[in-house]
N, C-alpha and C positions, 0 to 999 in steps of 0.2 A: 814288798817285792825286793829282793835282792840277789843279785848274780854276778859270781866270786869268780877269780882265778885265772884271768886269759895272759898265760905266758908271753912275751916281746921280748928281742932281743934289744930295740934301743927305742930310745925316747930322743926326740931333735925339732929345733924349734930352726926358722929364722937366722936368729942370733946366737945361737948355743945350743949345743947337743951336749947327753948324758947316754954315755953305756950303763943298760940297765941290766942286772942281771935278770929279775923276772919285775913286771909290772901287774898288780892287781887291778881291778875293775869291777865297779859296781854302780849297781843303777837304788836307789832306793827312792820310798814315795811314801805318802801313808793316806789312810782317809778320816777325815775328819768332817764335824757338825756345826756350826755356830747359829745361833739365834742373835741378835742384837736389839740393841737399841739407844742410839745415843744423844734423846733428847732434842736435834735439832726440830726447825717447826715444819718441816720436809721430812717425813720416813722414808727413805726406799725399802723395798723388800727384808724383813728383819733373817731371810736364813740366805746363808752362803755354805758354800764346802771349801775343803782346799784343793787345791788342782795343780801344785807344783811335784815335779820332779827331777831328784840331783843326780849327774850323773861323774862317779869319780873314778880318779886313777892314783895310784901311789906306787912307789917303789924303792928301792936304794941302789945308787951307784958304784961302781967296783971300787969310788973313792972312799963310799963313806956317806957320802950326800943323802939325805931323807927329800925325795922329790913328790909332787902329790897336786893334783889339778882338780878343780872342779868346775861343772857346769848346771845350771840352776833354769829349767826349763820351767813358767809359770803361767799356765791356761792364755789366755789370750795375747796376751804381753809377749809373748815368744822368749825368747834368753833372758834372762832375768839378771843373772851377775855370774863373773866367772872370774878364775882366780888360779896363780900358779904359786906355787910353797917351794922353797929350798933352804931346806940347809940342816943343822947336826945340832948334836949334842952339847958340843962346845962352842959353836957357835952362834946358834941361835938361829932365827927363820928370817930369812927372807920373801915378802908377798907381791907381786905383782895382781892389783885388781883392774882387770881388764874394765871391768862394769862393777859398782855396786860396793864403793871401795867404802869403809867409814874411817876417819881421823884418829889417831891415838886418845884426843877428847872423846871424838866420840863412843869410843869404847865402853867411858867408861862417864858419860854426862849425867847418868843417873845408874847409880850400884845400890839403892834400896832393897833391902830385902820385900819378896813379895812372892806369892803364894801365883798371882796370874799377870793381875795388868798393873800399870804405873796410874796413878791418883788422878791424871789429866788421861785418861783412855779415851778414845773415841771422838773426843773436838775437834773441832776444826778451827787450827792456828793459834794454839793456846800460846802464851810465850813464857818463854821456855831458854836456857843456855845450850845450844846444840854441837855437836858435830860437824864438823862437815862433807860429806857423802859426794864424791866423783871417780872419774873413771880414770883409767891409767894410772893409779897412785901405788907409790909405793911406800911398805911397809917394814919396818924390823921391828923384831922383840927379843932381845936378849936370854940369854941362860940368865937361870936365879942367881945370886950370887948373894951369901950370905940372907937372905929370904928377899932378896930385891931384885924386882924384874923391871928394866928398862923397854918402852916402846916408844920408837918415834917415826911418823908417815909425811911424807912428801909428795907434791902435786905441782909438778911444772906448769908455766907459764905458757896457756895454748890460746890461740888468739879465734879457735872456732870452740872452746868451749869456757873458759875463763881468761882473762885478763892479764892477770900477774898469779904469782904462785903462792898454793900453802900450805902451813906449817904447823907439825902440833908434836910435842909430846910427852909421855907421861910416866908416872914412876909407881910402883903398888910395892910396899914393903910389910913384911909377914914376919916380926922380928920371933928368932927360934926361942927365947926365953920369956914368951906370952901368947901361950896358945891361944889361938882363933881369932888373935886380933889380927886387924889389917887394916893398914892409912894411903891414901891414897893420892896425888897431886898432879894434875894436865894441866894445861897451858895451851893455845891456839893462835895462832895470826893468818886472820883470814883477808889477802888483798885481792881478792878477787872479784871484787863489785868498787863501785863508787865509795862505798862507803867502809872503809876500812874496818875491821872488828877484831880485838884480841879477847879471846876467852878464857876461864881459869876456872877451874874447880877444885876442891879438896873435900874427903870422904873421911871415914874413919867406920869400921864395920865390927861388929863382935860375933863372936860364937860362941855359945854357952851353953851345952847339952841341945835340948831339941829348940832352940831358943837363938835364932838371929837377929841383934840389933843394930842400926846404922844412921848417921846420920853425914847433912852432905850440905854445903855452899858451895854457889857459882855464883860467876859476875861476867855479863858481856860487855867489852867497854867499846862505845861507836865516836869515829867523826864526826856522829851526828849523835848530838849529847841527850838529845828527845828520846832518842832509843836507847842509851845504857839501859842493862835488864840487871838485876838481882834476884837470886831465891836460894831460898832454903826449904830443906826436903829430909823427912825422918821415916822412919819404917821400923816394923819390928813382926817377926815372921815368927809360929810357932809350931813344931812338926810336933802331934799328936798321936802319929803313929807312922808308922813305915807309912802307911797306905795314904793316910788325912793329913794335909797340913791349912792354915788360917794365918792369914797377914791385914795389917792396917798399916794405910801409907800415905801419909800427910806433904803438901809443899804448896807454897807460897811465892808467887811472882811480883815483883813491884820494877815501876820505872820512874826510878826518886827526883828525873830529873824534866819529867812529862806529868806538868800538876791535873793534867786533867784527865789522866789514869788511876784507876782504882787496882787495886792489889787484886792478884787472879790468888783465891784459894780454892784448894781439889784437894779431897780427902776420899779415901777408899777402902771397901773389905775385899779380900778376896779370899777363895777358897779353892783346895786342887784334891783331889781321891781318884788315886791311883789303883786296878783292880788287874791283875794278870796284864795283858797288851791293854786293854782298857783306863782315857785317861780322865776325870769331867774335872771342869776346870769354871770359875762363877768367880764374876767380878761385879760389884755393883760401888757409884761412885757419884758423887756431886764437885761439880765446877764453877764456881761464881765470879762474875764478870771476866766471862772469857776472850783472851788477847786485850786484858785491861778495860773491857767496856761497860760503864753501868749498867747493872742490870739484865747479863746476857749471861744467864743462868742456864746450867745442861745437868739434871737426872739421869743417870750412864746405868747400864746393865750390859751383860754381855756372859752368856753360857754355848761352853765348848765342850765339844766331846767326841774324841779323836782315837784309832786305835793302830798299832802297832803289831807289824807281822811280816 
């Protein structure tokens, strides 16, 4: 579903107003299948559908400004995440996420190549070095410069939803004399609990005909020296044709400083076959000792199939 075109004279908020010369508008959706099943020893129902709908706006100002809103309508949940964009070419974007914000880390906590899901799909509370997702944040991302793109997200200090504030950001360089490489480096300080966290990861990605490689280390470091996490995570994705592509995607969690955790390892296949709007998408995956605990193994599956129109 989509519906183009409704001319406005201005856009105005609040806080700031933008003359707009003309603003578009669109609603889009799509329908899609899933079957599951993710092992735990409680199945719910293995098929769901999707049931979101976005609905955006964009435009430019007689400045120059590239403005652009969106709203994430999602079945029962009601608004989902929303989110206001500004800025240029030269400048770079500025985001305001009303709801549903994610960290400069977490943009980018796991960049494994992969054909569907991530190696840990479907558990529940695997551990993992993460992001961190709230509301009111704000975001920049710079123009490339020289193949380097800066993002760094911010989250005041609100005393009905966090504590103190956080901070992340990250750096992805695509140097122009090695095609298809890309390295990657975030950083996080999370004071918003008790227990204070700074997180780090670094990436390195390759491209090589139909053939993506990568591999990736994190570290969360805590107050609470029981929970330092480590892992490393490799992937290698191969497009077999325009339509077919097949990935494997290997990581490994450990908490070096909690002897009485076992290493969480998740490995997975996945597969995607793309057909006109038509898209099927199979993921199958093993998890052992999940969130470090002996013996709390998960057999993952998980087949999508979603179409476009």
């Amino acid at each position: 579903m989509n519906i183009k075109k409704i001319g406005v004279s201005a856009l105005a908020g609040s806080l700031m107003a933008f003359s707009a010369n003309a603003l578009e508008v669109s609603v889009s959706g799509g329908a899609s299948i899933t079957f599951s099943d993710y092992g735990a020893p409680t199945t719910n129902n293995a098929w769901s559908m999707g049931d979101g709908l976005t609905f955006s706006t964009s435009g430019e100002t007689d400045g120059g400004l590239t403005v652009s809103t969106s709203h994430v309508i999602d079945g029962t949940a009601g608004m989902d995440d929303f989110a206001i964009n500004v800025g240029s070419e030269g400048m770079g974007t500025i985001t305001l996420y009303g709801l549903g914000g994610s960290s400069a880390l977490g943009a980018v906590d796991d960049v494994m190549p992969t054909a569907y899901e991530e190696p840990w799909f479907g558990v529940t509370t695997p551990t993992l070095v993460n992001g961190v997702a709230a509301a009111n944040m704000l975001k920049y991302v710079s123009p490339s410069v020289g193949g380097a793109t800066i993002t760094a997200t911010y989250n005041q200090a609100d005393t009905d939803n966090v504590i103190n504030s956080q901070t992340s950001w990250a750096v992805a360089f695509s140097p122009e004399a090695v095609d298809g490489l890309t390295v990657g480096y975030a950083v996080q300080e999370d004071d918003s609990t008790a227990t204070v966290v700074d997180d780090m990861t670094w990436y390195v990605k390759y491209v090589y005909g139909s053939i993506t490689a990568g591999y990736q280390e994190s570290e969360g470091d805590s107050t609470s020296n029981t929970a330092d996490v480590e892992t490393v995570g490799y992937g290698i994705s191969y497009a077999i044709s325009d339509e077919l592509s097949v990935s494997y995607g290997s990581h490994t969690a450990e908490t070096p400083s909690n002897a009485s955790d076992k290493d969480q390892e998740a490995t997975a296949i996945s597969a995607s076959y793309v057909s006109g709007g038509m898209t099927v998408k199979a993921s199958m995956g093993t998890v052992d000792n999940v969130g470090g605990t002996d013996a709390t193994d998960r057999d993952t599956y998980e087949i999508s199939m979603s179409f476009a129109f």
